[in-house]
N, C-alpha and C positions, 0 to 999 in steps of 0.2 A: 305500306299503310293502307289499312282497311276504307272503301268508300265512308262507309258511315263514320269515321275519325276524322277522315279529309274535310266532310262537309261539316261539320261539328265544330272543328277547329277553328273553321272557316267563317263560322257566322252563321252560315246557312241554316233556316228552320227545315229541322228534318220531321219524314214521317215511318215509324214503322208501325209494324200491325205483327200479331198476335196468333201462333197457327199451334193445335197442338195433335202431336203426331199421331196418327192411326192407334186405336186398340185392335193390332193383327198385324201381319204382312203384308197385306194388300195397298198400295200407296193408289193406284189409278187416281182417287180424289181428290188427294194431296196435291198431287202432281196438276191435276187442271186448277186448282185453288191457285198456286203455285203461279202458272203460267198467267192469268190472270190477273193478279197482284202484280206482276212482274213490272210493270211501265206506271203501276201509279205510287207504290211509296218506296223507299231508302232501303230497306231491309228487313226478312223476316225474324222475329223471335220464337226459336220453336222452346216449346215449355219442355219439363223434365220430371216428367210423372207428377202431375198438378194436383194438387188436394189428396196426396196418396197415391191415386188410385194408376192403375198399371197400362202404360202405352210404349208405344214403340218408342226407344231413346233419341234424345233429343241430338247425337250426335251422328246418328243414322240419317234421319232427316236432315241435319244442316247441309251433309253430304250430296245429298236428292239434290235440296237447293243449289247448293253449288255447279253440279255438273249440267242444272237447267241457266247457270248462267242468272244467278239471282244469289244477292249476298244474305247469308245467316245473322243471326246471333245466337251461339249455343248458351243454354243454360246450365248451371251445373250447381245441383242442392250437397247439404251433404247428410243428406236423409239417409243415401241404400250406400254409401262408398267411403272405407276410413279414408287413410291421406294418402295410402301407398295408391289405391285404384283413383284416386281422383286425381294424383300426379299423373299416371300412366293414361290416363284418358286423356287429360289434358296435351301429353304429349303427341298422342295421337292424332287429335283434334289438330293438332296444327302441322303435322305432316302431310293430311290432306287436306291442306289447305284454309282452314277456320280461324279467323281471327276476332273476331268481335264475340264480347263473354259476359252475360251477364252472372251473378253469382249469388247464391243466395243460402238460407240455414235448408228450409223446405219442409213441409206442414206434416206433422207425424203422422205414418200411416195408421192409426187408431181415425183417422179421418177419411182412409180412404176405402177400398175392395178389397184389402187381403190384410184384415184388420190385426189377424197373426203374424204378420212379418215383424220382425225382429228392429229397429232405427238402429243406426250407427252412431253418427252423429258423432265420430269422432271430434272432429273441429267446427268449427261455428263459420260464419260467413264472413264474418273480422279475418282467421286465421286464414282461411280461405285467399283472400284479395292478398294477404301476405305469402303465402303461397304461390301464384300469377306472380307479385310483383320481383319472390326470388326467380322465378321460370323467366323471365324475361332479363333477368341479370346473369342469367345462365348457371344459377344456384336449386338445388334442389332445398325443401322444407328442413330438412338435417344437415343442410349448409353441406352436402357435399358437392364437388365439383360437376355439372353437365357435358357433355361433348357437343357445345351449343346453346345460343339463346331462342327463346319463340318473341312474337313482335306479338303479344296480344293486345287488343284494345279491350279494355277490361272494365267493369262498373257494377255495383251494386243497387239494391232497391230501400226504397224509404215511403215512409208513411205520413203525409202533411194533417190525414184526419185523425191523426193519434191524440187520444185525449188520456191524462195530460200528454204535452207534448214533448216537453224537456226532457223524458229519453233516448226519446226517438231522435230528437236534435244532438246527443249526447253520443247516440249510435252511429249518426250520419258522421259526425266530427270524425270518431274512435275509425270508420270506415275510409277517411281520406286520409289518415293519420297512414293506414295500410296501401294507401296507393289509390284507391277508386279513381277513374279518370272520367267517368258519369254516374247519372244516377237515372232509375226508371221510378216512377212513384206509384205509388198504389191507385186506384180509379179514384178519381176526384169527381167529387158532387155539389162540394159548393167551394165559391171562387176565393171568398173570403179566406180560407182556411187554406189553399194556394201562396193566397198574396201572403200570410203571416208565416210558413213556412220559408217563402223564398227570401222576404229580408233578412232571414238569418243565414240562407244559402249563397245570398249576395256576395257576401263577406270575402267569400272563399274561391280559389281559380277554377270550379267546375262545372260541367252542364249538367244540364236538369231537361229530363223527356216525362212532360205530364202523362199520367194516364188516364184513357176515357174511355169508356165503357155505352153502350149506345144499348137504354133498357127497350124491352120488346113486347115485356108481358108484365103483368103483376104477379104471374109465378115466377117469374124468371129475379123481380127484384126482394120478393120475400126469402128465395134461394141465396143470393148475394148476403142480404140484410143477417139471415139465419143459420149460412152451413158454410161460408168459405172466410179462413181466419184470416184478421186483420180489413173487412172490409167496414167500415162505417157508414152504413144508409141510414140518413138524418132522417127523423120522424116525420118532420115536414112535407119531405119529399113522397115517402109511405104512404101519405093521407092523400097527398096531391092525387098521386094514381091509384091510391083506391077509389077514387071519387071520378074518374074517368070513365069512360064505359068500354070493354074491351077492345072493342076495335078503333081504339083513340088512343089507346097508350103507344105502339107503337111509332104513328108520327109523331107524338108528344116528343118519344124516344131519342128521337131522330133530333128535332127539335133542340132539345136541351141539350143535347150534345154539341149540336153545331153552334149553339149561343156559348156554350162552354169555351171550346177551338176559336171561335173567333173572338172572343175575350181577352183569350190567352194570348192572341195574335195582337191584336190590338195593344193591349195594355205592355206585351214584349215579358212576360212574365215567366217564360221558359224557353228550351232551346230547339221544344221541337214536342210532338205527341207521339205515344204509343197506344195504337186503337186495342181494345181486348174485346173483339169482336167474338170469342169461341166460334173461331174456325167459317164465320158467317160472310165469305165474300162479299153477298149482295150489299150489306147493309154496309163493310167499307167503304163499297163505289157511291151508295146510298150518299154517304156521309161528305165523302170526299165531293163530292161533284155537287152538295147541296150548299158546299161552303165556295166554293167556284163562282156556282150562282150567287151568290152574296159579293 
Protein backbone atom coordinates (compact mmCIF):
# COMPACT_ATOMS: atom_id res chain seq x y z
CA UNK A 1 0.00 0.00 0.00
CA UNK A 2 1.11 3.38 -1.27
CA UNK A 3 2.12 6.17 1.66
CA UNK A 4 -0.48 8.43 0.27
CA UNK A 5 -3.39 5.42 0.54
CA UNK A 6 -2.17 4.59 4.02
CA UNK A 7 -2.49 8.28 5.09
CA UNK A 8 -5.77 8.92 3.21
CA UNK A 9 -7.37 5.88 4.55
CA UNK A 10 -6.16 6.88 7.74
CA UNK A 11 -7.77 10.15 8.19
CA UNK A 12 -4.75 11.95 7.98
CA UNK A 13 -4.86 15.51 5.98
CA UNK A 14 -2.58 15.09 3.25
CA UNK A 15 -0.35 17.47 1.14
CA UNK A 16 0.78 17.10 -2.33
CA UNK A 17 2.24 19.51 -4.74
CA UNK A 18 2.39 19.70 -8.43
CA UNK A 19 5.89 19.26 -10.48
CA UNK A 20 5.82 19.11 -14.27
CA UNK A 21 8.52 17.30 -15.89
CA UNK A 22 11.37 18.99 -17.95
CA UNK A 23 10.82 20.22 -21.67
CA UNK A 24 14.38 18.20 -22.51
CA UNK A 25 16.71 15.67 -20.84
CA UNK A 26 18.07 17.49 -18.51
CA UNK A 27 16.49 16.71 -14.87
CA UNK A 28 19.54 18.59 -12.60
CA UNK A 29 16.28 20.93 -11.59
CA UNK A 30 13.84 18.59 -11.11
CA UNK A 31 15.90 16.84 -9.05
CA UNK A 32 16.87 19.86 -6.53
CA UNK A 33 12.89 20.85 -6.77
CA UNK A 34 12.58 17.29 -5.80
CA UNK A 35 15.04 16.91 -2.97
CA UNK A 36 13.50 20.04 -1.57
CA UNK A 37 9.91 19.03 -1.40
CA UNK A 38 10.98 16.05 -0.09
CA UNK A 39 10.25 16.40 3.97
CA UNK A 40 7.43 18.94 3.44
CA UNK A 41 4.52 17.28 1.66
CA UNK A 42 2.93 13.48 0.95
CA UNK A 43 3.76 13.10 -2.60
CA UNK A 44 4.54 14.44 -5.87
CA UNK A 45 2.17 14.61 -8.88
CA UNK A 46 4.09 14.83 -12.01
CA UNK A 47 1.80 16.02 -14.93
CA UNK A 48 1.54 14.22 -18.42
CA UNK A 49 2.09 16.66 -21.16
CA UNK A 50 -0.15 19.66 -19.53
CA UNK A 51 -2.33 21.79 -21.82
CA UNK A 52 -0.84 19.75 -24.90
CA UNK A 53 2.18 20.99 -24.93
CA UNK A 54 5.30 18.45 -25.00
CA UNK A 55 7.66 17.41 -21.79
CA UNK A 56 9.31 14.84 -20.56
CA UNK A 57 6.77 11.78 -19.49
CA UNK A 58 5.45 11.81 -16.54
CA UNK A 59 6.43 8.08 -15.97
CA UNK A 60 10.24 8.90 -16.43
CA UNK A 61 9.87 11.31 -13.70
CA UNK A 62 7.84 9.46 -11.17
CA UNK A 63 10.92 7.11 -11.68
CA UNK A 64 13.52 10.11 -10.78
CA UNK A 65 11.24 10.57 -7.67
CA UNK A 66 11.22 7.25 -6.70
CA UNK A 67 14.98 6.30 -6.67
CA UNK A 68 15.36 9.89 -4.69
CA UNK A 69 13.31 8.17 -2.08
CA UNK A 70 10.22 10.53 -2.50
CA UNK A 71 6.73 9.01 -3.49
CA UNK A 72 5.00 9.90 -7.13
CA UNK A 73 1.70 10.06 -8.35
CA UNK A 74 1.88 9.28 -12.08
CA UNK A 75 -0.52 10.85 -14.35
CA UNK A 76 -1.90 9.30 -17.28
CA UNK A 77 -4.33 11.37 -20.13
CA UNK A 78 -5.39 9.49 -22.89
CA UNK A 79 -4.75 12.27 -25.17
CA UNK A 80 -1.24 10.62 -27.17
CA UNK A 81 -2.03 6.60 -26.16
CA UNK A 82 -5.10 4.21 -27.50
CA UNK A 83 -5.68 1.40 -24.68
CA UNK A 84 -3.25 -1.15 -25.89
CA UNK A 85 -0.05 1.67 -24.93
CA UNK A 86 -1.77 2.82 -21.93
CA UNK A 87 -2.25 -0.73 -20.66
CA UNK A 88 1.51 -1.42 -21.41
CA UNK A 89 2.64 1.72 -19.53
CA UNK A 90 0.56 1.11 -17.05
CA UNK A 91 2.12 -2.09 -16.56
CA UNK A 92 5.23 -0.70 -16.54
CA UNK A 93 4.71 1.84 -14.25
CA UNK A 94 4.10 -0.62 -11.62
CA UNK A 95 7.01 -2.96 -12.26
CA UNK A 96 9.16 -0.16 -11.08
CA UNK A 97 7.60 0.42 -8.75
CA UNK A 98 4.58 3.25 -9.10
CA UNK A 99 1.64 3.11 -7.39
CA UNK A 100 -0.46 6.16 -6.80
CA UNK A 101 -2.50 7.24 -10.40
CA UNK A 102 -4.11 9.98 -11.20
CA UNK A 103 -6.22 9.60 -14.54
CA UNK A 104 -7.63 11.83 -16.67
CA UNK A 105 -9.26 12.53 -20.67
CA UNK A 106 -6.14 15.43 -21.20
CA UNK A 107 -6.72 18.84 -22.96
CA UNK A 108 -6.47 18.45 -27.00
CA UNK A 109 -3.30 19.20 -28.29
CA UNK A 110 -4.86 22.01 -30.76
CA UNK A 111 -4.14 23.79 -27.25
CA UNK A 112 -0.95 23.09 -26.98
CA UNK A 113 2.99 23.33 -29.16
CA UNK A 114 2.65 20.83 -31.80
CA UNK A 115 -0.87 21.83 -32.77
CA UNK A 116 -0.37 19.07 -35.73
CA UNK A 117 -0.39 16.18 -33.60
CA UNK A 118 -2.84 13.78 -34.21
CA UNK A 119 -5.34 13.06 -30.28
CA UNK A 120 -6.09 9.56 -29.75
CA UNK A 121 -8.32 9.56 -27.40
CA UNK A 122 -9.39 6.33 -27.74
CA UNK A 123 -11.18 5.93 -24.38
CA UNK A 124 -12.15 8.59 -22.08
CA UNK A 125 -11.09 8.78 -18.36
CA UNK A 126 -14.45 6.76 -17.11
CA UNK A 127 -13.05 3.79 -19.42
CA UNK A 128 -9.79 4.66 -18.14
CA UNK A 129 -10.40 3.97 -14.20
CA UNK A 130 -12.18 0.83 -15.46
CA UNK A 131 -9.24 -0.07 -17.06
CA UNK A 132 -6.80 0.24 -13.42
CA UNK A 133 -9.70 -1.25 -11.80
CA UNK A 134 -9.44 -4.57 -14.28
CA UNK A 135 -5.31 -4.29 -13.90
CA UNK A 136 -5.82 -4.57 -10.30
CA UNK A 137 -8.14 -7.66 -10.60
CA UNK A 138 -5.59 -9.04 -12.73
CA UNK A 139 -7.76 -8.58 -15.95
CA UNK A 140 -6.79 -6.92 -18.94
CA UNK A 141 -9.47 -4.17 -20.84
CA UNK A 142 -10.49 -7.23 -23.19
CA UNK A 143 -11.07 -9.40 -20.13
CA UNK A 144 -8.18 -11.42 -20.87
CA UNK A 145 -6.43 -13.14 -18.27
CA UNK A 146 -2.97 -11.28 -16.58
CA UNK A 147 0.01 -13.34 -15.13
CA UNK A 148 -0.66 -10.94 -12.17
CA UNK A 149 -2.30 -8.19 -10.31
CA UNK A 150 -0.84 -4.36 -9.77
CA UNK A 151 -2.01 -2.74 -6.37
CA UNK A 152 -2.68 0.80 -7.78
CA UNK A 153 -4.00 3.39 -5.83
CA UNK A 154 -6.06 5.00 -8.32
CA UNK A 155 -8.37 8.54 -8.63
CA UNK A 156 -9.67 10.87 -10.97
CA UNK A 157 -10.17 14.68 -11.30
CA UNK A 158 -13.46 16.89 -10.85
CA UNK A 159 -14.43 20.29 -11.13
CA UNK A 160 -16.57 22.00 -8.14
CA UNK A 161 -16.47 25.56 -10.35
CA UNK A 162 -18.25 23.74 -13.09
CA UNK A 163 -21.26 25.97 -13.96
CA UNK A 164 -23.78 24.21 -14.30
CA UNK A 165 -22.71 21.74 -12.09
CA UNK A 166 -24.99 18.66 -12.37
CA UNK A 167 -22.55 17.20 -15.09
CA UNK A 168 -19.84 17.29 -13.47
CA UNK A 169 -21.62 15.72 -10.43
CA UNK A 170 -22.96 13.20 -12.94
CA UNK A 171 -19.32 12.63 -14.13
CA UNK A 172 -17.97 12.41 -10.59
CA UNK A 173 -20.85 9.52 -9.75
CA UNK A 174 -20.24 7.60 -13.42
CA UNK A 175 -16.25 7.84 -12.20
CA UNK A 176 -16.78 6.03 -8.73
CA UNK A 177 -19.14 3.81 -10.47
CA UNK A 178 -15.50 2.74 -12.37
CA UNK A 179 -13.65 2.32 -9.28
CA UNK A 180 -12.07 6.12 -8.32
CA UNK A 181 -10.60 5.65 -4.94
CA UNK A 182 -9.90 9.68 -4.83
CA UNK A 183 -10.49 12.48 -6.45
CA UNK A 184 -7.95 15.86 -7.15
CA UNK A 185 -10.24 18.98 -8.02
CA UNK A 186 -9.46 21.62 -10.18
CA UNK A 187 -7.89 25.01 -8.32
CA UNK A 188 -10.66 26.50 -6.30
CA UNK A 189 -11.19 30.12 -5.93
CA UNK A 190 -14.01 30.42 -3.95
CA UNK A 191 -15.10 28.40 -0.90
CA UNK A 192 -18.66 28.45 -1.44
CA UNK A 193 -18.51 26.58 -4.49
CA UNK A 194 -16.16 23.77 -2.48
CA UNK A 195 -18.72 23.57 0.33
CA UNK A 196 -21.68 22.83 -2.41
CA UNK A 197 -19.72 20.40 -4.26
CA UNK A 198 -18.58 18.31 -1.28
CA UNK A 199 -22.19 17.88 0.19
CA UNK A 200 -22.93 15.93 -2.59
CA UNK A 201 -19.41 14.12 -2.36
CA UNK A 202 -20.29 13.48 1.28
CA UNK A 203 -22.71 11.03 0.36
CA UNK A 204 -20.21 8.76 -1.01
CA UNK A 205 -17.08 6.56 0.52
CA UNK A 206 -14.17 8.77 -1.07
CA UNK A 207 -11.62 11.40 -0.59
CA UNK A 208 -11.42 14.66 -2.00
CA UNK A 209 -7.67 16.60 -2.43
CA UNK A 210 -8.75 20.38 -3.10
CA UNK A 211 -6.77 22.22 -5.46
CA UNK A 212 -5.07 25.54 -4.91
CA UNK A 213 -3.32 27.52 -6.91
CA UNK A 214 -1.16 30.42 -5.28
CA UNK A 215 -1.64 33.68 -8.02
CA UNK A 216 1.64 35.71 -8.60
CA UNK A 217 0.89 38.06 -11.11
CA UNK A 218 -2.06 39.58 -12.94
CA UNK A 219 -0.47 37.79 -16.11
CA UNK A 220 -0.31 34.93 -14.62
CA UNK A 221 -4.18 34.93 -13.62
CA UNK A 222 -5.64 36.33 -16.94
CA UNK A 223 -3.34 33.20 -18.40
CA UNK A 224 -5.41 30.77 -16.03
CA UNK A 225 -8.85 32.94 -16.56
CA UNK A 226 -8.07 32.69 -20.62
CA UNK A 227 -5.81 29.74 -21.98
CA UNK A 228 -6.00 26.58 -19.56
CA UNK A 229 -9.39 24.40 -20.03
CA UNK A 230 -11.73 24.03 -17.37
CA UNK A 231 -10.34 26.72 -14.98
CA UNK A 232 -13.06 29.20 -13.72
CA UNK A 233 -11.53 32.63 -12.36
CA UNK A 234 -14.53 34.44 -10.96
CA UNK A 235 -14.76 38.06 -12.22
CA UNK A 236 -14.69 39.29 -8.72
CA UNK A 237 -11.42 37.98 -8.10
CA UNK A 238 -10.06 39.58 -11.86
CA UNK A 239 -11.14 43.08 -10.50
CA UNK A 240 -9.72 42.39 -7.11
CA UNK A 241 -6.20 42.10 -8.67
CA UNK A 242 -6.42 44.37 -11.25
CA UNK A 243 -6.97 46.91 -8.68
CA UNK A 244 -3.71 45.96 -6.91
CA UNK A 245 -0.59 47.43 -7.73
CA UNK A 246 1.97 44.85 -9.08
CA UNK A 247 3.92 44.30 -6.52
CA UNK A 248 0.92 43.60 -4.00
CA UNK A 249 -0.55 40.81 -6.01
CA UNK A 250 1.74 38.49 -5.25
CA UNK A 251 1.39 38.53 -1.22
CA UNK A 252 -2.26 39.15 -1.83
CA UNK A 253 -1.44 35.59 -3.72
CA UNK A 254 -0.10 34.17 -0.96
CA UNK A 255 -2.65 35.45 1.23
CA UNK A 256 -5.76 34.04 -0.45
CA UNK A 257 -4.35 31.02 -0.64
CA UNK A 258 -3.51 30.45 2.81
CA UNK A 259 -7.15 31.81 4.04
CA UNK A 260 -8.38 29.23 1.31
CA UNK A 261 -6.14 25.86 3.11
CA UNK A 262 -6.93 27.13 6.39
CA UNK A 263 -10.78 27.16 5.70
CA UNK A 264 -10.63 24.02 4.27
CA UNK A 265 -8.92 22.98 7.45
CA UNK A 266 -10.96 24.35 9.63
CA UNK A 267 -14.40 23.82 8.31
CA UNK A 268 -12.83 19.73 7.53
CA UNK A 269 -14.17 20.11 4.05
CA UNK A 270 -11.63 17.88 2.24
CA UNK A 271 -9.02 15.29 2.79
CA UNK A 272 -6.23 17.04 2.06
CA UNK A 273 -4.61 19.89 -0.82
CA UNK A 274 -3.03 19.64 -3.88
CA UNK A 275 -0.72 22.84 -4.31
CA UNK A 276 -0.26 23.62 -8.44
CA UNK A 277 2.48 25.72 -7.84
CA UNK A 278 4.00 25.15 -11.76
CA UNK A 279 6.94 23.80 -10.74
CA UNK A 280 7.54 27.14 -8.10
CA UNK A 281 9.24 25.44 -4.87
CA UNK A 282 9.60 28.74 -3.13
CA UNK A 283 6.14 29.73 -3.14
CA UNK A 284 5.12 25.89 -1.77
CA UNK A 285 7.52 26.59 1.44
CA UNK A 286 5.92 30.20 0.97
CA UNK A 287 2.68 28.78 1.58
CA UNK A 288 3.32 25.93 3.74
CA UNK A 289 5.22 27.47 6.40
CA UNK A 290 2.67 30.82 6.24
CA UNK A 291 -0.15 28.52 7.33
CA UNK A 292 2.33 27.08 10.17
CA UNK A 293 2.56 30.52 11.24
CA UNK A 294 -1.21 30.68 11.49
Amino acid sequence: MSNLKKKLMNGDFVITVEITPPKGPEISQMVNKLQELKLLVDAVNFTDNPSGKMRMCSLAACKISLDLGFEPVLQMTCRDRNRIGIQSDLLGAHALGIRNLLVMTGDHPILGDHKEAKPVYDIDSSILLKMVNNLNRGIALNGNELNGKTDFFYGAVVNPNADPLMPQLKRFEQKLKMGAEFFQTQMIFELALLEKFMEHAGKFNTKVIAGIVIIRSKKMLHYLASKVPGVNVPEWLIDRVEKLKEDDVEKFGLNFSAKLVLDIIDKKLCHGIHIMAFSKVEEVKNLLNFIKLK
